[in-house]
Residue, then its C-alpha position, 0 to 999 in steps of 0.5 A: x883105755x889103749x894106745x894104738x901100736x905102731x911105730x909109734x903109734x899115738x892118739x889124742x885127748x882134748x879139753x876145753x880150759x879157761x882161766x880168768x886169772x892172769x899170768x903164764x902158768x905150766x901144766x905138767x903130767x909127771x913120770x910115772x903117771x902114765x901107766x901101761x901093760x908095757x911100762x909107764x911114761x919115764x918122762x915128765x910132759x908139761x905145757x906152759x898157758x899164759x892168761x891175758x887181760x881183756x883191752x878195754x873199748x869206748x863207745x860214744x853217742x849224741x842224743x838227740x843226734x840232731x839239734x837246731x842251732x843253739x839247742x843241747x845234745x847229752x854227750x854219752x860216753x861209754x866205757x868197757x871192761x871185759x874183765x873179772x877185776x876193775x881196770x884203772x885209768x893210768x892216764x886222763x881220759x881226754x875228749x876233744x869235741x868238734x869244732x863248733x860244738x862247746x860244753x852247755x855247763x859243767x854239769x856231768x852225769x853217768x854211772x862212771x865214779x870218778x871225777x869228770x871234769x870241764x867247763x861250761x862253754x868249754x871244749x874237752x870232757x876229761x875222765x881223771x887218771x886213777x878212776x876206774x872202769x869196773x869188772x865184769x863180763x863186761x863191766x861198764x860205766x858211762x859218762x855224760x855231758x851236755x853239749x850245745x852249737x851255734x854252727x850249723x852242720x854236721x860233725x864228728x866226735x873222735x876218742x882216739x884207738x889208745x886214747x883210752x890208757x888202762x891198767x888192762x891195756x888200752x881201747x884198739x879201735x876208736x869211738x865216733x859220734x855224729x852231731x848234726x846241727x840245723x838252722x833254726x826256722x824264723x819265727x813270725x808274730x803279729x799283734x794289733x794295739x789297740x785290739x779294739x777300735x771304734x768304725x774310722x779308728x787307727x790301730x798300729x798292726x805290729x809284726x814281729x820277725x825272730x831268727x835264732x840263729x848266730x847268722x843273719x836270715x835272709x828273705x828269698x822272698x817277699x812277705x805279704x801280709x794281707x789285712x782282713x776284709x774291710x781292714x786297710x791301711x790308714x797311710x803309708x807310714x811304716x815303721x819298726x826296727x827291720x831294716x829291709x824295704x817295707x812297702x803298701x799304700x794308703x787305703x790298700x790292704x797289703x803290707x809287704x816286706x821286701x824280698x833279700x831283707x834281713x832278720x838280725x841274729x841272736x838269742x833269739x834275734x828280732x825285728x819288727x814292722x809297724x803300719x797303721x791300719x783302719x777299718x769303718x766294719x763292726x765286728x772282729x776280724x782276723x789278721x793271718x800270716x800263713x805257715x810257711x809264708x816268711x821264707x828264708x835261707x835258713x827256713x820257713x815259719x813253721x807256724x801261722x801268726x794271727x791277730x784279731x782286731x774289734x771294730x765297734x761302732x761309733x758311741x752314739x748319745x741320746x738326752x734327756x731332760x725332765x725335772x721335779x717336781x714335774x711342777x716348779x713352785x716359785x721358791x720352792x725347795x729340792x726342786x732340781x732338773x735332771x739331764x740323762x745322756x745314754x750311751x750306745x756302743x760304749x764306751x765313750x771315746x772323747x770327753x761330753x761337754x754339755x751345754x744348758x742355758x737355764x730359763x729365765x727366773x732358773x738358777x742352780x741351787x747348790x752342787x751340780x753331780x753325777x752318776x755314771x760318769x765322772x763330772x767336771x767344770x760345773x758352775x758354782x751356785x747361781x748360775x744361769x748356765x752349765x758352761x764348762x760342765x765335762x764328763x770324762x771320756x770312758x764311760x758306758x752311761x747311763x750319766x745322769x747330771x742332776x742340777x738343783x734349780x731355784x724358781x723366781x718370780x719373774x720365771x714364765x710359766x711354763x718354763x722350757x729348757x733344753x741341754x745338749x750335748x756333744x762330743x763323748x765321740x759321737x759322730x753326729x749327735x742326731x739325739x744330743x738334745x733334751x727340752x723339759x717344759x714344765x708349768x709354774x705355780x706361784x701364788x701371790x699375796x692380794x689387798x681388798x678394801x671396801x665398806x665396812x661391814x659390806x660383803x666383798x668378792x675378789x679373784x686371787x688369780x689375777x697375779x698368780x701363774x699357774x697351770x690350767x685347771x688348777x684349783x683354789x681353796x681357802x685354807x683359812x681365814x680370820x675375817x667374821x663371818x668366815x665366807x668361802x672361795x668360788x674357783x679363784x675367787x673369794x666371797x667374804x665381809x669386809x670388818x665392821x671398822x674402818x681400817x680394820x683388816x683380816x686375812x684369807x689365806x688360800x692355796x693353788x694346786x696344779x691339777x692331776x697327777x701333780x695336786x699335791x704341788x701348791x703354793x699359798x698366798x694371803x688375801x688382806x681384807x681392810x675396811x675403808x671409811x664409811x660413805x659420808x652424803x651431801x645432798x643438794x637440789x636446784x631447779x631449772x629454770x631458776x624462775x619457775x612459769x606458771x604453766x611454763x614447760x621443760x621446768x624441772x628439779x634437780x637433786x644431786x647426792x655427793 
């Protein structure tokens, strides 16, 4: 190359250096080196470039940047190194949060290696002298912490220019973050207990009022909750723990709670309104309290509140009685009366008392039990009656009472009885009686006496009880010859010597469907004595004429 002449004349050579290594160092271009057709440089040229360290920065971040009061943001902390080799922390990294805002635990993150230290409910997040923040271009590392605030609004998180002391030097500027906390909104619930009644029933309707919130809520306006159709309010009685005015009237269908009331604070804070509610409507009907219908100054419920209510009509009972055999035999075995109460719109609200007065001649026979229900307070064996006899409330029936009955002799025939019922919560009860009536067979042991060895007839129906167009039958006999039975009445011989006796034993069965249901009685056949003949004979006059008239003679056989 060439140098322009002059006086002097000169030009320039540039070049882009850089270095990574730090300190001052001297470039030099020594005499001599600079060779020419007029001579070379008799000087040394040199020039010094000193290399410094890149300063370190911090940035920080909330996420999320907004929270609702009592909820947690995860502080982020970041730092940075635009440098080949680590830069040290030569003092203790401090971060003050805001006024409000607290650590939720101890809990930290990132990618940062040394120690981070603080305390839950805490108020500083440290980042320890002798940690490092690594090299690169650039190298960094983040610390995380979770933080939380009861206080609503917004604030700002300051690491301090400085703050940040570095083997490298330290952060020039400083690092904010925002963190916006908002009230949270009150919340509304409603629950009907029970959830099911039966028409003309009372179930408490419970609301319930939330505010998370370190502040009371205030209302700025009424709460209204109208009940669904057909739903009103069974009294004016109003209870629950909130403070404020509750208002409605019996047989209206709003409950109101008063504009300026309160919602206590809390984790979360709450109270509740009670009132008594009825409905006489079968079927289920919703209760709503509309989004946005609690308002308050510190919101409005974001989300509806609903609760359902079944109204079922009343249980209503229908008895019936019948017994078996259909048939009663005096002194017959395993007959028993059977009483049925069905059950509609179940189940059954109160206790069912039942009341049976037996007919004459019936009485129990044995345990009195049930199936359907749970039975109680039955009289013991020989009784004349079911006093005190209880079902349980609870019951979707069938219950069904059986009852072991015993027939006497002095039972009618037929024999009629009727049980009722009350209770079981059956308004009216149109169908709370059942009757059974039921014939009565009871075949009674006779006595013939006649003449030896004389054909006889005797009917045996004279004393029994049985049911119309029941038949007779002779089922055996001792008596010679054996004879036979008309209808009711038996044809036989008395026994050839005076005071001698057979029997004919019969049988009187009910008719159709029931001829299987008999009972049998014993005719006893003796012979009395023989007949033994006095004769006399007179005549009248006692002195007869001669041609007289009106004369007669009398024979007289004794």
């Amino acid at each position: 190359g060439t140098i322009p002449a002059g006086a002097p004349g000169s030009c320039t050579i540039t070049a882009n250096v850089t270095s990574s290594t730090l300190g001052t160092v001297t470039n030099t271009i020594a005499a001599g080196a600079l060779q020419t057709n007029f001579g070379n440089n008799a000087a040394a040229a040199s020039a010094n470039l000193t290399v410094a360290a890149n300063a370190p920065t911090v940035a920080k971040t909330f996420a999320p940047a907004s929270i609702a009061v009592g909820g947690t943001s995860v502080l982020t902390i970041t730092l940075t190194n635009n440098n080949a080799t680590a830069a040290t922390l030569s003092a203790n990294l401090v971060d003050t949060l805001p006024s409000g805002v607290t650590l939720a635990n101890a809990t930290f993150g990132g990618t940062c290696t040394g120690t981070k230290s603080g305390v839950a409910g805490g108020t500083t997040v440290t980042y320890a002298s002798g940690a490092t923040i690594p090299g690169g271009a650039p190298g960094s590392c983040t610390i995380t912490a979770n933080v939380t605030s009861s206080t609503v609004g917004t604030v700002t998180n300051t690491i301090a220019a400085g703050a940040l002391q570095t083997s490298n030097g330290t952060n020039a500027a400083a690092a904010t973050a925002n963190l916006t906390v908002t009230a949270n909104a009150p919340t509304v619930a409603k629950a009907f207990a029970p959830a099911t009644i039966v028409s003309g029933g009372t179930s408490v309707l419970t609301i319930t009022l939330s505010n998370n919130n370190a502040v009371a809520a205030t209302l700025s306006a009424a709460l209204v909750d109208t009940l669904p159709s057909g739903v009103t309010l069974a009294n004016a009685t109003f209870g629950g723990t909130c403070a404020g005015a509750k208002s409605g009237v019996a047989g209206g269908t709003t409950v109101t709670y008063a504009s300026g009331s309160t919602i206590p604070s809390g984790a979360p804070g709450t109270c509740t309104i009670t009132a008594n509610v009825t409905s006489s409507t079968p079927g289920t009907v919703t209760n709503t309290i509309a989004s946005g219908a609690l308002q308050t100054n510190v919101g409005n419920n974001a989300a509806a509140a609903t609760a359902n209510l079944t109204v079922n009509s009343p249980p209503a009972l229908t008895v019936t009685k019948s017994a078996t055999p259909a048939v009663l035999v005096v002194g017959g075995t395993g007959q028993v009366y059977t009483i049925t109460i069905s059950v509609a719109n179940g189940p059954t609200t109160a206790a069912i008392n039942v009341s049976d007065v037996l007919p004459a001649g019936v009485s129990t026979n044995g345990a009195i039990t049930a199936t359907g229900g749970t039975l109680s307070g039955c009289p013991a064996s020989g009784a004349t009656s079911l006093a005190g006899c209880t079902v349980a409330s609870g019951t979707n029936g069938p219950v069904v009472i059986t009852v072991p009955v015993a027939v006497a002799a002095n039972a009618a025939n037929p024999t009629v009885n009727t049980a009722t019922v009350t209770g079981g919560g059956d308004p009216t009860c149109t169908n709370c009686s059942g009757t059974t009536t039921n014939p009565v067979i009871d075949a009674v042991n006779d006595a013939s006496t006649g003449q030896p060895g004389q054909a006889g007839t005797f009917n045996v129906s004279t004393n029994d009880k049985f049911p119309v167009g029941s038949t007779f039958t002779q089922t055996a006999t001792t008596c010679v010859p054996a004879g036979t039975m008309t209808g009711a009445v038996a044809n036989f011989t008395y026994p050839g010597t005076t005071g001698a006796s057979c029997t004919v034993t019969y049988s009187v069965c009910a008719p159709a469907p029931n001829t299987t249901i008999c009972d049998t009685a014993v005719l006893t056949v003796t012979a009395g004595a023989a007949p033994a003949l006095t004769v006399t004979k007179s005549a009248t006059p006692a002195v007869l004429v001669v041609g007289g008239t009106g004369q007669v003679y009398t024979i007289t056989i004794s």
